[in-house]
TORRODO-687077 format. One record per residue (C-alpha): residue in three letters; z, x, y. Coordinates in steps of 0.1 Angstrom, whole numbers, padded with zeros to 4 digits, always signed. Last residue first. Layout:
REM residues N
ALAZXY ...
//
This chain:
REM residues 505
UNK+1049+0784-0759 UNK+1056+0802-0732 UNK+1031+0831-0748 UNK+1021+0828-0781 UNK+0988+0844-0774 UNK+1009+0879-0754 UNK+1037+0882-0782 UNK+1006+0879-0807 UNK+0985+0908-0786 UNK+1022+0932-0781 UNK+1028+0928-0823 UNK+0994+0942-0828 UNK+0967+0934-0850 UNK+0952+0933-0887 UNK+0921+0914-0897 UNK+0913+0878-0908 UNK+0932+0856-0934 UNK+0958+0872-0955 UNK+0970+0884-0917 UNK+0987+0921-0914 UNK+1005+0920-0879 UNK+1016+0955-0865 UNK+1043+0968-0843 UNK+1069+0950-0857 UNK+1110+0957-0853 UNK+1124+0929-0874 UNK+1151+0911-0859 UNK+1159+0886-0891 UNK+1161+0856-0864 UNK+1134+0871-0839 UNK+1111+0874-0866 UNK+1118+0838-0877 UNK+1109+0827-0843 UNK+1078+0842-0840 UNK+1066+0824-0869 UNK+1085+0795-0862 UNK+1060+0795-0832 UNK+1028+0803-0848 UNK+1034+0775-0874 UNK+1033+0751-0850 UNK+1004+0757-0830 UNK+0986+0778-0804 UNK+0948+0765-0804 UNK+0926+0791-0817 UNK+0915+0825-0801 UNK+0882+0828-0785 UNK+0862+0855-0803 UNK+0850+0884-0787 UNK+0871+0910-0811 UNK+0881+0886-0841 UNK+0910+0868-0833 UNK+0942+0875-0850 UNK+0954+0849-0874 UNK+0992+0840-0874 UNK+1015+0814-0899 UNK+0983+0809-0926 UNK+0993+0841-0945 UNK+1021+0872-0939 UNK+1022+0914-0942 UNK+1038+0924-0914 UNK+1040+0961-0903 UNK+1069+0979-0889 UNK+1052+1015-0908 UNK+1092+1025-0919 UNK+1099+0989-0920 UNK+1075+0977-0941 UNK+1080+0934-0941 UNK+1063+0910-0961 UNK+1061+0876-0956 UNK+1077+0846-0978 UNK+1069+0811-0976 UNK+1093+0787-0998 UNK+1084+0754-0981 UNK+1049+0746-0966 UNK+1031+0744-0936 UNK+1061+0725-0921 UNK+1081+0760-0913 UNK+1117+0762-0908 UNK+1122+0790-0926 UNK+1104+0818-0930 UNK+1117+0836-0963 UNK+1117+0873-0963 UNK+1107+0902-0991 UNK+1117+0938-0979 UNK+1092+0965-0986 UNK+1108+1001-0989 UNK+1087+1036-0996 UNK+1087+1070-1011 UNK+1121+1074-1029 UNK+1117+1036-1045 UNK+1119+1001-1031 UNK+1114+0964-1036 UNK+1140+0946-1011 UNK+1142+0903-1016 UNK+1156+0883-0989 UNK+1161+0849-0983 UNK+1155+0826-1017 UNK+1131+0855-1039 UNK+1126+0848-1075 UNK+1112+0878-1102 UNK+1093+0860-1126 UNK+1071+0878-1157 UNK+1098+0874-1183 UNK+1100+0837-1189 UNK+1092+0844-1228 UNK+1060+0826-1235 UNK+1048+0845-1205 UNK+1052+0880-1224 UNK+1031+0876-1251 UNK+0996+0876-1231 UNK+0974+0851-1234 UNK+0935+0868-1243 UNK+0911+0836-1237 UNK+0933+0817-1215 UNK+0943+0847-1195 UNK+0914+0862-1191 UNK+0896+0827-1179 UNK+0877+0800-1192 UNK+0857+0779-1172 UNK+0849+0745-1187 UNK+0872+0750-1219 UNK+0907+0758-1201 UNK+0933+0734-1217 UNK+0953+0740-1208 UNK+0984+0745-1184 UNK+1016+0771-1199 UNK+1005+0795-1164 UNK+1001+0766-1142 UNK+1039+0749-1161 UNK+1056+0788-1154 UNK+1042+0779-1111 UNK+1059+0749-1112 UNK+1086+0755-1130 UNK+1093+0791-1104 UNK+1080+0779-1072 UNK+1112+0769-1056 UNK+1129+0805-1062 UNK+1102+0819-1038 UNK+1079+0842-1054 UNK+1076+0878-1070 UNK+1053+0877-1103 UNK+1053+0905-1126 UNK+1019+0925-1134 UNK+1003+0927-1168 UNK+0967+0926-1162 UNK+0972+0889-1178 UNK+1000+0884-1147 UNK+0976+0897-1123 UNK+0947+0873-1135 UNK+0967+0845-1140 UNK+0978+0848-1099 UNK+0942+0841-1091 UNK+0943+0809-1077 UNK+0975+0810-1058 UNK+0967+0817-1024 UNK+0935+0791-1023 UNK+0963+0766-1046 UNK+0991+0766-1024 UNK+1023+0779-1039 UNK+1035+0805-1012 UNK+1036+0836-1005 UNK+1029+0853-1038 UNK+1039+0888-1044 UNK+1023+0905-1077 UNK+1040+0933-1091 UNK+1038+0964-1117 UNK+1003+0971-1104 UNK+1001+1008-1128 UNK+0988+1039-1112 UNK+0961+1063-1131 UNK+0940+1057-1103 UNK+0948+1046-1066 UNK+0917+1036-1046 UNK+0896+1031-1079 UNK+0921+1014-1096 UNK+0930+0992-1066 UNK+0892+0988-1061 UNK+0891+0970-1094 UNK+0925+0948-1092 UNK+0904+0937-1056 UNK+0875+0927-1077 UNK+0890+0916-1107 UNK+0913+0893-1081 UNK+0881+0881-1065 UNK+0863+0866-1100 UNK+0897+0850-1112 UNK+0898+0825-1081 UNK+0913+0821-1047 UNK+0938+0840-1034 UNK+0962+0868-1055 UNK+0988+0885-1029 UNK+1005+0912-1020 UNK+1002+0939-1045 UNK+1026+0962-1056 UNK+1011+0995-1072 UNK+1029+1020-1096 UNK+1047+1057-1102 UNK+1060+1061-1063 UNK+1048+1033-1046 UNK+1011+1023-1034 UNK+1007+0991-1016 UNK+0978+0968-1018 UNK+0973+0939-0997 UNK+0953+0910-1005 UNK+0925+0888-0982 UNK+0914+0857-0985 UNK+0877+0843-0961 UNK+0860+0874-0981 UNK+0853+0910-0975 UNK+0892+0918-0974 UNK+0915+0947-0990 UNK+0941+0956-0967 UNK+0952+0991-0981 UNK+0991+1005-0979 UNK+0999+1041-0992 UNK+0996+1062-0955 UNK+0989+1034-0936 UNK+0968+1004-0926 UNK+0933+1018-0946 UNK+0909+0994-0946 UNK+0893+0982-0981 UNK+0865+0959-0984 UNK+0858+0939-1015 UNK+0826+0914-1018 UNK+0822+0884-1046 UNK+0786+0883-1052 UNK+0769+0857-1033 UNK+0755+0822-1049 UNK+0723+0823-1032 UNK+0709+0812-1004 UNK+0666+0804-1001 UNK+0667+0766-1006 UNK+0702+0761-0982 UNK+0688+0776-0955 UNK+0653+0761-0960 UNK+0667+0728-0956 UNK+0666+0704-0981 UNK+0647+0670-0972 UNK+0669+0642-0984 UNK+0656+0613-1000 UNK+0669+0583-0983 UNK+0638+0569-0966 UNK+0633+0539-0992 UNK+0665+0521-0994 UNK+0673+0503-1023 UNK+0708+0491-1018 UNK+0732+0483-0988 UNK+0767+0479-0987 UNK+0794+0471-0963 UNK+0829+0472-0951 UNK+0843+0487-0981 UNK+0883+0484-0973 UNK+0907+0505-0987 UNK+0886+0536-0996 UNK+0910+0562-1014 UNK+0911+0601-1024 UNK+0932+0624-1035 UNK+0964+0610-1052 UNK+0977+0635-1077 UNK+0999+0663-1068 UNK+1021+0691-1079 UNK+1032+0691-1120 UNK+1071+0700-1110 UNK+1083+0665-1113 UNK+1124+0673-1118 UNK+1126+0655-1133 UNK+1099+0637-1159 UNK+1084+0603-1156 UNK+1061+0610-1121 UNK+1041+0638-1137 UNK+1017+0636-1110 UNK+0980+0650-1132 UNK+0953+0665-1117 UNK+0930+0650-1092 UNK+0935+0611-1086 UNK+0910+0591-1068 UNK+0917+0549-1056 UNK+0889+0529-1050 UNK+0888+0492-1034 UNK+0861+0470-1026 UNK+0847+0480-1057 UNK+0812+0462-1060 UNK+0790+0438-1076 UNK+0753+0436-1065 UNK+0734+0408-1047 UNK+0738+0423-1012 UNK+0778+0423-1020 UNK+0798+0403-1046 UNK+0831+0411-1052 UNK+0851+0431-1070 UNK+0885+0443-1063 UNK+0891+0473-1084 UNK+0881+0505-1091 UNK+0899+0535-1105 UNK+0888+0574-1099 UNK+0896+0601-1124 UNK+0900+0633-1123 UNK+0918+0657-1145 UNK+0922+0692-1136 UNK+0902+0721-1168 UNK+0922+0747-1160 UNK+0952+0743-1136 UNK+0946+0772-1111 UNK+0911+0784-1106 UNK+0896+0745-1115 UNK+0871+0734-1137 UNK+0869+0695-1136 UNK+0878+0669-1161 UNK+0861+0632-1163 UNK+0872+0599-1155 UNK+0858+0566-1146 UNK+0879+0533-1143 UNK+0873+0495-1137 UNK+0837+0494-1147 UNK+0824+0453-1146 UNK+0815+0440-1177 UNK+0836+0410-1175 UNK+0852+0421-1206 UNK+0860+0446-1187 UNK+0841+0483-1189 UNK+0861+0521-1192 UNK+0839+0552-1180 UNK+0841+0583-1193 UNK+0831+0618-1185 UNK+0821+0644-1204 UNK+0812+0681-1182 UNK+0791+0703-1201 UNK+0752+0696-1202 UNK+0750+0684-1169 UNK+0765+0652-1177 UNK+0782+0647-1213 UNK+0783+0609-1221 UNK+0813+0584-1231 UNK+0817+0542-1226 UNK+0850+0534-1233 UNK+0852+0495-1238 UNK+0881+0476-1228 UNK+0902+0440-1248 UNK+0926+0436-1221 UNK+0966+0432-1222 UNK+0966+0464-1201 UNK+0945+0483-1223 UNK+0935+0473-1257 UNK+0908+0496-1271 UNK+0869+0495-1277 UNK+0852+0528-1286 UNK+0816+0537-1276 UNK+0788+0570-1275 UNK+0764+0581-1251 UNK+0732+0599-1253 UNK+0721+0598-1220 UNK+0697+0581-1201 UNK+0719+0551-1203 UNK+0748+0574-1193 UNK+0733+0586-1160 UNK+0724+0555-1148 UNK+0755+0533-1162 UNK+0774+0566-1145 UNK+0755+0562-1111 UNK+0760+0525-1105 UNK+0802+0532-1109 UNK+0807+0565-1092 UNK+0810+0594-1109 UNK+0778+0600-1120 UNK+0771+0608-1087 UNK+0797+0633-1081 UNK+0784+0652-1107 UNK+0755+0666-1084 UNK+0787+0672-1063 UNK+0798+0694-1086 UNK+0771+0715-1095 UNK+0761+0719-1058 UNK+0792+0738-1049 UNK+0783+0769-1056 UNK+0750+0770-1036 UNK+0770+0762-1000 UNK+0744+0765-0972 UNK+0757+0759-0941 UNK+0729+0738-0918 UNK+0741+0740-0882 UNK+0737+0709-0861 UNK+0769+0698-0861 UNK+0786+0717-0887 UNK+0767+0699-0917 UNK+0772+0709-0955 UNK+0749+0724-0978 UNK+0742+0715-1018 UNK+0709+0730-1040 UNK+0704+0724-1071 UNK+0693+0691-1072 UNK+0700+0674-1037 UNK+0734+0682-1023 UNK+0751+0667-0988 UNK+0783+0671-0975 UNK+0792+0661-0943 UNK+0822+0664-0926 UNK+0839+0653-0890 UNK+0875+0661-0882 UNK+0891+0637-0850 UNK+0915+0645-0825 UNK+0944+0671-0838 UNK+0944+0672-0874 UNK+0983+0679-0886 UNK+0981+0694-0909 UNK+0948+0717-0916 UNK+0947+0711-0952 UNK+0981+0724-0954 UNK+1016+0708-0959 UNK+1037+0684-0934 UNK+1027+0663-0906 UNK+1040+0629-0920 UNK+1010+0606-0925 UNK+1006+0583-0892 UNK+0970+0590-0886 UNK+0962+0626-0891 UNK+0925+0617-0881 UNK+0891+0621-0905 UNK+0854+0612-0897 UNK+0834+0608-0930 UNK+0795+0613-0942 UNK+0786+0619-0976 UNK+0748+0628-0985 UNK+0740+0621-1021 UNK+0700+0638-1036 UNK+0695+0630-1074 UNK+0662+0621-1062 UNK+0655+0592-1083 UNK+0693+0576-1078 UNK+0692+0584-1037 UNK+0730+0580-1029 UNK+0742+0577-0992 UNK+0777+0580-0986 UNK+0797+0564-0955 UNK+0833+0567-0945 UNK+0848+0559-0913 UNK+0888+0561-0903 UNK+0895+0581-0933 UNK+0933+0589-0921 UNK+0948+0620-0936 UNK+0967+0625-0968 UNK+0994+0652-0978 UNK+0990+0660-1014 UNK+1020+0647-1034 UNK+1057+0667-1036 UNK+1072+0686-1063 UNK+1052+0716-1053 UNK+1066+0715-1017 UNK+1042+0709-0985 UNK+1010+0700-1009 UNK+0979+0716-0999 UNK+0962+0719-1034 UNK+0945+0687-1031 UNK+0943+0678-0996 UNK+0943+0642-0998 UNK+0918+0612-0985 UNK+0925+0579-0966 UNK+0906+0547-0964 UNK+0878+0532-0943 UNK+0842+0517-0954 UNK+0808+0525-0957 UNK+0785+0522-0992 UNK+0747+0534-0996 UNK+0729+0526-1025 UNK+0696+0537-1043 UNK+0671+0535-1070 UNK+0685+0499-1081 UNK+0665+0476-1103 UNK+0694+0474-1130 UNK+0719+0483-1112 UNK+0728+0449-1099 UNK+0767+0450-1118 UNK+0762+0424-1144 UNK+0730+0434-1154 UNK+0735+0469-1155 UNK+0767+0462-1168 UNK+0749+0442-1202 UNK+0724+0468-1202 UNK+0756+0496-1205 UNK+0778+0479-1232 UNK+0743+0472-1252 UNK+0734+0510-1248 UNK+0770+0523-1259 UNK+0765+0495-1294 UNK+0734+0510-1297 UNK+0753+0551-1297 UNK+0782+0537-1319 UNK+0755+0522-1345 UNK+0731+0552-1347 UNK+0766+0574-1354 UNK+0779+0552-1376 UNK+0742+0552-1396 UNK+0744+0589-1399 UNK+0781+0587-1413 UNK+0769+0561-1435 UNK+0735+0580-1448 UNK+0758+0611-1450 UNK+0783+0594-1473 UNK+0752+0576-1498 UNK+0739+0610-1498 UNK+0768+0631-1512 UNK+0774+0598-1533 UNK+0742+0602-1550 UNK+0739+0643-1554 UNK+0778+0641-1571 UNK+0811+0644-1552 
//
């Protein structure tokens, strides 16, 4: 290509670009006006709905379970950046199976507010501060339908026009807060009818959101959704078995009003939530027996249990950043020993988020039968751009083979010439299906998550519930001889304090 056409080219390309962004800007002024957005520097919408507990799902093949929204208000201040959301949640008449605290006795209340940098939450009248979480719901607002024309006119975004539906869209594009892209697709009657964007995530990698509106109307002089309906992650719904987990998270069904262009809406950030910091992840070790650490300092804990030439670990919770942790006070607790396996209780995603970690470390996984697609299609998921872990970065050649899974159904026995663990599935349970606990029976301890949680000394216990009883049930079934209770949440304690809480029940 000569000097001439060499410039000609980059002059076009240059010119494309120009055009693609005006023709964004045009897309977005003629919404603006359509929509009442225009003049708008702040909105507050109330209505009723339901919302999922993404992650919580009873079996992996089913959806989230969903709970009753029976109020639902958020409060957006456009000049502030500042959103507070408000809702009151009720198990209504979803069936009472999977996590997420299923079923809700009485009514739940949240609220979730962020302003800037800084996010907290409301427990009444106690400010918790909750700095890692402000990124996201600063993003929140430019995923709603007045705050992306906001945040994408400021922007530099860019345009395509497709057929969809039997409609002639345009896709609307900008990168909020420097990394995340979202998109927003426009009617021809200007109007947004879908927004979606991609979201780190500990277990699936870069999760798909998106969040469809529909049935427009006119409202205090602006047009809005009287109907959204949230996805997270993808349902998979045209393959079977559908081993891909959830996808319905969050809906408002009825938008019972909605104000703009308030003026007292800024949010005042409490000095709680202006002086915390992201903490560092924190790793405690206890001693439980001669081989055998609990290893806590968070909300998750793992188990660590020495054998004759390696390490078994009982579970992975939560997130790359605590598994390095607890794989680092492994090492320093038992040097020089491999962690050959990692045991997973069950498939939900604050006990599974760090399972890539121990698999890239070169461990096995040992989990119910039932988790086996779905857990081989989190460790084949990408792509993982937003928050990349070890495993994404540096994959390791064995999970392209299938060799890292050893499946449990009943019972499961890991042993050597210094110690024996059997592997048991509680049945019966409506937490979730596939649990398995733990069981030492030369120490009679049990190792086992969300089924009992000792109280902390001077702490009232909580309300006896399901899970405690099949629980105690299912050791009565397989007869196990326990002296000690090893929670994933909380601290250890005795077999005579849980037969005492459960009581009659």
């Amino acid at each position: 290509m000569n000097k001439h056409n060499w410039l000609y080219a980059v002059f076009m390309v240059l010119m494309a670009g120009q055009t693609t962004a005006q023709d964004a800007q045009s897309v977005l002024r003629a919404a603006s006006t359509a929509m009442g957005v225009t003049e708008m520097i702040s909105i507050q919408y109330t209505g009723t709905g339901w919302v999922g507990a993404v992650g919580q799902n009873f079996e992996p093949v089913m959806d989230w379970p969903r709970f009753d929204l029976t109020k639902y208000t958020r409060t957006i201040d456009f000049e502030s950046l500042s959103s507070k959301e408000e809702m009151v949640i009720v198990q209504g008449d979803h069936p009472q199976r999977g996590g997420g605290g299923t079923p809700i006795q009485g009514e739940r209340h949240r609220e979730y507010m962020v302003s800037g940098s800084y996010a907290w939450d409301m427990q009444g009248d106690e400010v918790v501060a909750v700095p890692a979480k402000a990124e996201l719901r600063l993003l929140e607002i430019y995923l709603t339908p007045q705050g992306f024309i906001k945040g994408a006119m400021a922007g530099n975004p860019t345009a395509v026009s497709r057929n969809e539906y039997g409609e002639r869209v345009t896709v609307v594009s900008f990168i909020a807060l420097g990394k995340y892209r979202i998109n927003a697709t426009f009617s021809e009657q200007n109007l947004i009818h879908r927004i979606q964007t991609w979201l780190p995530n500990p277990v699936v990698g870069d999760m798909y959101f998106e969040t469809v509106f529909s049935n427009y109307r006119e409202i205090d002089g602006v047009q809005f959704p009287g109907r959204w309906h949230q996805h997270k992650d993808f349902d998979d719904g045209a393959n079977l078995p559908n081993v891909s987990g959830g996808d319905h998270a969050f809906g408002l069904e009825s938008i019972s009003n909605v104000t703009v262009n308030f003026r007292d809406v800024k949010l005042e950030v409490p000095a709680a939530a202006r002086t915390t910091q992201i903490p560092n992840v924190q790793v405690e070790s206890t001693r439980l027996a001669n081989g055998v650490w609990l290893i806590g300092g968070g909300t998750h804990n793992s188990v660590a249990i020495e054998f004759g030439d390696h390490i078994t670990v009982i579970e992975a919770p939560l997130n790359e950043a605590r598994s390095l942790a607890v794989i680092e006070e492994i090492n320093k607790l038992v040097p020089g020993k491999p962690i050959r396996y990692i045991v997973n209780t069950h498939h939900h995603w604050d006990h599974l988020g760090g399972i890539r970690t121990y698999v890239h470390e070169g461990a096995a996984i040992i989990t119910h039968g039932g988790n086996r697609h779905y857990y081989q299609e989190v460790l084949r998921a990408g792509p993982w751009l937003l928050e990349p872990d070890r495993y994404s970065l540096y994959p390791p050649e064995e999970w392209s083979e299938g060799y890292i899974f050893e499946t449990v159904y009943e019972k499961y026995v890991l042993a050597d010439e210094t110690r024996r663990v059997e592997l048991h599935n509680v049945q019966g349970l409506n937490h979730v299906v596939g649990m398995l606990m733990a069981y030492l029976p030369e120490e009679k301890m049990l190792i086992q998550a969300d089924l009992y949680t000792p109280a902390a000394a001077g702490v009232v216990p909580r309300p006896r519930n399901a899970s405690n009883r099949t629980f105690y049930q299912n050791i009565q079934r397989l007869d196990l001889d326990v002296e000690t209770i090893v929670p994933i949440h909380g601290r250890a304690g005795s077999m005579s304090d849980f037969v005492e809480y459960i009581g009659e029940m």
